[in-house]
Each structure stands twice: as structure tokens, then as C-alpha cells.
MARTOR-475446 format. One line per 5 residues: number of its first residue (from 0); their letters; for each residue y, z, x of C-alpha. Coordinates in steps of 0.5 Angstrom, whole numbers, plus 500, padded with zeros to 3 digits. Example, Ala and Ser with C-alpha at 12.3 -4.5 7.8 and 13.67 -1.06 7.14 Angstrom:
! MARTOR-475446
0> as> 491 516 525; 498 514 527;
This chain:
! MARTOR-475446
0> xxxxx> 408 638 336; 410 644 335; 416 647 340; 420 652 340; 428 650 341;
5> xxxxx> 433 654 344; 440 651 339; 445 656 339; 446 662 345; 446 669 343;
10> xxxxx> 441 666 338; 433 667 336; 429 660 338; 427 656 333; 420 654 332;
15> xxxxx> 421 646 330; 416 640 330; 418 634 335; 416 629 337; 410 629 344;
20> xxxxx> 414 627 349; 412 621 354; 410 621 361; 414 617 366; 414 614 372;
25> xxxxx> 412 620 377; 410 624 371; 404 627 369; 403 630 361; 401 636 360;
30> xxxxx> 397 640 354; 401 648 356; 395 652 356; 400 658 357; 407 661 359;
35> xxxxx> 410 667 362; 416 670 359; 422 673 364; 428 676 365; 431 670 365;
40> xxxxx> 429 667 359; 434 673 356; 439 670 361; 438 664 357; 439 666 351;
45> xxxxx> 445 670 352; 449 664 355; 448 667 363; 446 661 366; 450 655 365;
50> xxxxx> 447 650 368; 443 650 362; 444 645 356; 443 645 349; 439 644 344;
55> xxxxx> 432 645 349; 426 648 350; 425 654 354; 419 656 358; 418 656 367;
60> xxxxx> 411 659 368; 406 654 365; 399 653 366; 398 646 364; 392 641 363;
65> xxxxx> 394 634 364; 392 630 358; 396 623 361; 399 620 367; 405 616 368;
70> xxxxx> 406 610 372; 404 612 379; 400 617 379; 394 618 382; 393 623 387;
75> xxxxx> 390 627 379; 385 626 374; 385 628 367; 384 634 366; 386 637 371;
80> xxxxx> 388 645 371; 395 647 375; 400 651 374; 406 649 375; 412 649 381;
85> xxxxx> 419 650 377; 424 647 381; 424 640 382; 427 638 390; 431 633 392;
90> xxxxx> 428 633 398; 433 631 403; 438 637 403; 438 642 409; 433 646 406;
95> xxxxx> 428 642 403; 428 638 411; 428 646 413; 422 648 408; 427 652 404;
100> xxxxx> 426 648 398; 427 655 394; 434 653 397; 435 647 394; 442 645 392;
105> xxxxx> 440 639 388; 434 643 385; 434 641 377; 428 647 375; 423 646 368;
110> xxxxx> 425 650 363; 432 652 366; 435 644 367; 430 641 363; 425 642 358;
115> xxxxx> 420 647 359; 412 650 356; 415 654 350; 412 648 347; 405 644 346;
120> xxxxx> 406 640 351; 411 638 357; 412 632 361; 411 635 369; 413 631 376;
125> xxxxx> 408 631 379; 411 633 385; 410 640 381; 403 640 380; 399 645 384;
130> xxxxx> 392 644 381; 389 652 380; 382 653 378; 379 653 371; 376 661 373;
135> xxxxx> 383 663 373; 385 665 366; 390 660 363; 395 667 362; 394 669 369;
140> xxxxx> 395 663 373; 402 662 368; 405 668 371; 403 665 378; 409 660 380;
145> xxxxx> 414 666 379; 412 672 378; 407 672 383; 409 667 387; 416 671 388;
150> xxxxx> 414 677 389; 410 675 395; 416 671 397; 420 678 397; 415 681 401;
155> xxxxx> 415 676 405; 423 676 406; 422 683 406; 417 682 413; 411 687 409;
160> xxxxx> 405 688 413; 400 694 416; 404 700 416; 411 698 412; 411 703 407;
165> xxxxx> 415 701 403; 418 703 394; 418 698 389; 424 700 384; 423 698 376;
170> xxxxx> 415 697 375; 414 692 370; 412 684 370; 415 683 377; 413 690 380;
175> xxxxx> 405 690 378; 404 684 382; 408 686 388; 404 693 388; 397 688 388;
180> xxxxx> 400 684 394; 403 689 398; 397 693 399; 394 686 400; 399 685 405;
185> xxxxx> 396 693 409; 402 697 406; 403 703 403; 407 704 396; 411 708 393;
190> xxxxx> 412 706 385; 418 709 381; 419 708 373; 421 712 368; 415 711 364;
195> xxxxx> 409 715 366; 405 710 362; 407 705 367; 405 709 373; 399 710 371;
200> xxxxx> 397 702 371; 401 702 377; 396 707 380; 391 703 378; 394 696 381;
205> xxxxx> 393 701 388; 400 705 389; 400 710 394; 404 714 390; 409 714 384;
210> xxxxx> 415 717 382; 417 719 375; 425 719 376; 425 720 369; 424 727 371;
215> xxxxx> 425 727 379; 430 725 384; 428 719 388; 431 721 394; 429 729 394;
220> xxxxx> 421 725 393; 422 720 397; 424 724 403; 417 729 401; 413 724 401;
225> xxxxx> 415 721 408; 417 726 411; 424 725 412; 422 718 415; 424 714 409;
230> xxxxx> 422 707 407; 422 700 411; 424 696 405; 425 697 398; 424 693 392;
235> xxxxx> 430 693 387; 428 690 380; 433 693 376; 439 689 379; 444 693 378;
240> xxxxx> 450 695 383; 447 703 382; 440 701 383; 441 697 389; 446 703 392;
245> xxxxx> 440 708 391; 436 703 395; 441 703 400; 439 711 401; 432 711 401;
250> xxxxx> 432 706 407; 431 709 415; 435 705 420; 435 697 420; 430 698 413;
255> xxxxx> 431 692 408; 433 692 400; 430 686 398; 434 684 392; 429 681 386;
260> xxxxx> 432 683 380; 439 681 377; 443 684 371; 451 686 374; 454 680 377;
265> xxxxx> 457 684 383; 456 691 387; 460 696 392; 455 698 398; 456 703 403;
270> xxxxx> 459 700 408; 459 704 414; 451 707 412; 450 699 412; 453 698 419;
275> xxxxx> 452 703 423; 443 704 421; 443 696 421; 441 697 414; 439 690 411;
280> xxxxx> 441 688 403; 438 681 402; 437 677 396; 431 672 394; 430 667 389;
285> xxxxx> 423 663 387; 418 662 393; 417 656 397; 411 651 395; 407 653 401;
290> xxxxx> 408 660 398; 406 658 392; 400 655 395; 399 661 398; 398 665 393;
295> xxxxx> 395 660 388; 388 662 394; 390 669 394; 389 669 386; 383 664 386;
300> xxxxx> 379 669 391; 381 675 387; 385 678 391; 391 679 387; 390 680 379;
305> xxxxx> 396 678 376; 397 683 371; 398 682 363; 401 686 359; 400 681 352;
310> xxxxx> 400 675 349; 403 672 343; 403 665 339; 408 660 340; 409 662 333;
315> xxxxx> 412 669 335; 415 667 340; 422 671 338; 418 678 337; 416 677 344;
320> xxxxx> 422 676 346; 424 682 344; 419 686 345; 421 684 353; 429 685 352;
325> xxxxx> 426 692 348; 422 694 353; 416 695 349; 412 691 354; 409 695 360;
330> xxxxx> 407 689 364; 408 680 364; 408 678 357; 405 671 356; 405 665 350;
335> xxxxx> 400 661 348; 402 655 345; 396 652 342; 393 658 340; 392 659 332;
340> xxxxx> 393 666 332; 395 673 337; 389 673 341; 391 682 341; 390 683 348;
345> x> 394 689 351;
């Protein structure tokens, strides 16, 4: 099969034939329908997480098929179409007794500590198997498990419901689904961006307003369109210490920055502003597997669509990175392993 591998950081992937790899014990072995690209395989490559171990094959949003089961599993038919969950738990640790299994300390994650979908195919546990239907195009569902799935933990963490209003910063592959579940959730949204292709598509996903900060204060605006009332949460996915510091400001009295994005290792806060208004700064990671399933339903009944931007061939998978790094995407990009060419869609 054909799988792109990861052999040197600060190095492009490399597309290499190897051989299929063979389900074990508690395993299924899937035909990779479709998988996302984030951040984080940015990350990856450029040595920023060091859990990971080369040579190895990226890819955490997977949309799979199941062509093999290994020994023990029987809870799935061939053929099944899932998506996959990324963390494998241990299952033991207070978090995962607690429900936090996005918390795990002992996780081991596809496509970060073990291989990944950036290939034709990939061993998954089936403990990670979270079955999707097939009326869910493969390069949607992909997206699910992060994509979706975190920002719905995001707004869950954020306590979003009817009557929060809320501004959701750096509308891109995370930022166009969230709009879609807060306004699911009966909230009121603001999108920021600096490109007004960008707030477009978010107007179009349900964004009360936008804001182009490009050519605006986010501040001066937010306050106008609140009436000085301010936002309950925002929803940082830029992830610098300038952005969050800004979130901090846009906030009324016991509001939350929910932290999604990261790119800077460290930040200086407002200290006093955060104590005296009991303002919250609070990171997320992931999503837990009942969220997860949770979102699965609300994309099967159409209630979210995620969004996406484009999809490549394994074979460009390279160009597709960077076009992610260059920013020339304007929503989630996806690979399609086992498509013989660009399907084009924008």
C-alpha cells in the first residue's frame, strides 16, 4: 500500500510503498476512506511534539472502512463504515474512572504515538471504532472525531447554551464548525477573521456577526455590537499569548476564554482583571467518547455539516500541507488515500 511517512522533522513526508499492516488481537484493519489534516500535523513536523517517534505515518481524523477483523473482535461486521476515536485509554487512571478519558495519562493516540490514516490503510482498536453512517460523506465524517468533536467539547467546557453569546477568534477548520454547534446549542455568535472570504462562509454557517480585525477593532466592535454588555465566552483558536490577552478584554464579569488553538508555549495575563471580574482562562483537549457520540448523531441528522474546504490525493499530500501552514485553506482540508486523483472540491 501506499502511505506517506514522516522520516526526518522539519522534513516533507514522503509517499512510500509498504507493506498492509495486519490486525491484532482487539484490532480491526481498515480501508482509510478519508483523513483530515490539522495543526498538529504542523506540529509533528516540526519536532513540537515529543512523544512522537520516527519514521511513522501521520494522519488522526480517519474515516475508515473495515476490510479484517483481528482475533476477539466481534462487536463489528466487515464493512462497517466508523470514524475513528484518537486516543487509545488505559482505562484505569482517575480520568478515564471519571469519564475524562480525553485526560488519560497513559493515552497512546493514532497518528501521534502510533501510526496513523495518512495511508491506504491502518490498524485501529476497536475500542476506537465508533460506527458512522455511510449517508455521512467519508471526508465529513473524517473531520468528526477532532474537528467537530473538540469544539463541541469546547463549547461544552464553555457552558454555551440559549442566550450565551459568545466570539469565536481564527475562523478556519476548527472555527466553521463551532460556529455551526453554537448556534445549535441557541447561541449567539460573533466570527472574527482577517479575511472577508472567510466571514463570508461564516455567515453562511449562521454567525450573528462578523468582524473583519483586519480593518476593525475587536474591542470598539464588540462592545457595539453588545451594548457594552460584552461576550460570556470566547473561543481562542489562534493560541498566542496576544490573542488569548485580547479574549481576556472581550469578556463581561465571570466570562471564559476557552483556549482551543496553541502556537506559543507561554503567556502573561491580566492578573488583577482576571481575579477581580472572576474571569476564567481554561484549556481543552480532544473530547471525551460520549461526546464524540454525541456529535456523531448530530452529524448523521444534519444538524451539523462539517465543513470542507478541500480534498487532495495521498499522492499531494505535501502541497496540502502547505497550503494549511500558508493559510491558503479557508476551512478543513482533507486526504483521500485511495483516490486516484484530486476529486477538486472547494
Amino acid at each position: 500500500m501506499k502511505a506517506a511517512v514522516l522520516r526526518a522533522f522539519h522534513q516533507p513526508l514522503s509517499i512510500e510503498e509498504v507493506p498492509i499492516p495486519q490486525p491484532q488481537p482487539g484490532e480491526v484493519l481498515a480501508k482509510v476512506l478519508a483523513c483530515g489534516l490539522c495543526a498538529s500535523d504542523l506540529h509533528i513536523g516540526d519536532g513540537m511534539i515529543d512523544t512522537v517517534h520516527l519514521p511513522y505515518t501521520p494522519g488522526h481524523e480517519i474515516c475508515g472502512e473495515i476490510v479484517a477483523l483481528g482475533e476477539g473482535v466481534t462487536e463489528f461486521p466487515i464493512g462497517t463504515r466508523f470514524v475513528a476515536g484518537i486516543d487509545i485509554l488505559c482505562g484505569t487512571c482517575r480520568h478515564c474512572r471519571s469519564g475524562r478519558g480525553n485526560l488519560c495519562v497513559n493515552r497512546i493516540r493514532l497518528g501521534f504515538e502510533r501510526d496513523g490514516g495518512q495511508a491506504q490503510y491502518c490498524r485501529i482498536p476497536a475500542e476506537c471504532v465508533f460506527p458512522i453512517s455511510p449517508s455521512v460523506p467519508p471526508e465529513m465524517a473524517a473531520v468528526v472525531p477532532d474537528a467537530v468533536a473538540c469544539m463541541y467539547h469546547a463549547m461544552r467546557q464553555g457552558q454555551v447554551g440559549a442566550g450565551s453569546v459568545i466570539c469565536i477568534t481564527g475562523i478556519g477548520g476548527l472555527g466553521m464548525q463551532g460556529i455551526q454547534i453554537a448556534k445549535h446549542l441557541g447561541a449567539t455568535v460573533i466570527a472574527t477573521s482577517r479575511t472577508e472570504e472567510k466571514l463570508a462562509l461564516a455567515r453562511s454557517f449562521g454567525a450573528d456577526y462578523t468582524v473583519n480585525t483586519r480593518c476593525a477593532s475587536l474591542q470598539e466592535e464588540i462592545s457595539r455590537i453588545t451594548g457594552g454588555a460584552l461576550c460570556d465566552v470566547v473561543f481562542d483558536n489562534i493560541g498566542s499569548a496576544e490573542s488569548v490577552n485580547q479574549a481576556l478584554g472581550l469578556l463581561c464579569r465571570g466570562g471564559k476564554v476557552i483556549v482551543v488553538g496553541y502556537n506559543e508555549p507561554t503567556l502573561t495575563a491580566n492578573y488583577m482583571d482576571l481575579v477581580i471580574n472572576e474571569k476564567e482562562i481554561i484549556g481543552i483537549r480532544g473530547s471525551t467518547r460520549e461526546e464524540l457520540r454525541e456529535v456523531i448523531q448530530m452529524v448523521e441528522s444534519g444538524a451539523i455539516r462539517p465543513y470542507i474546504y478541500k480534498t487532495y490525493p495521498l499522492t499531494q499530500i505535501v502541497e496540502a500541507l502547505d497550503d494549511l501552514r500558508t493559510g491558503k485553506t479557508l476551512g478543513r482540508t482533507v486526504v483521500l488515500p485511495n483516490a486516484e486523483q484530486d476529486s477538486g472540491k472547494e
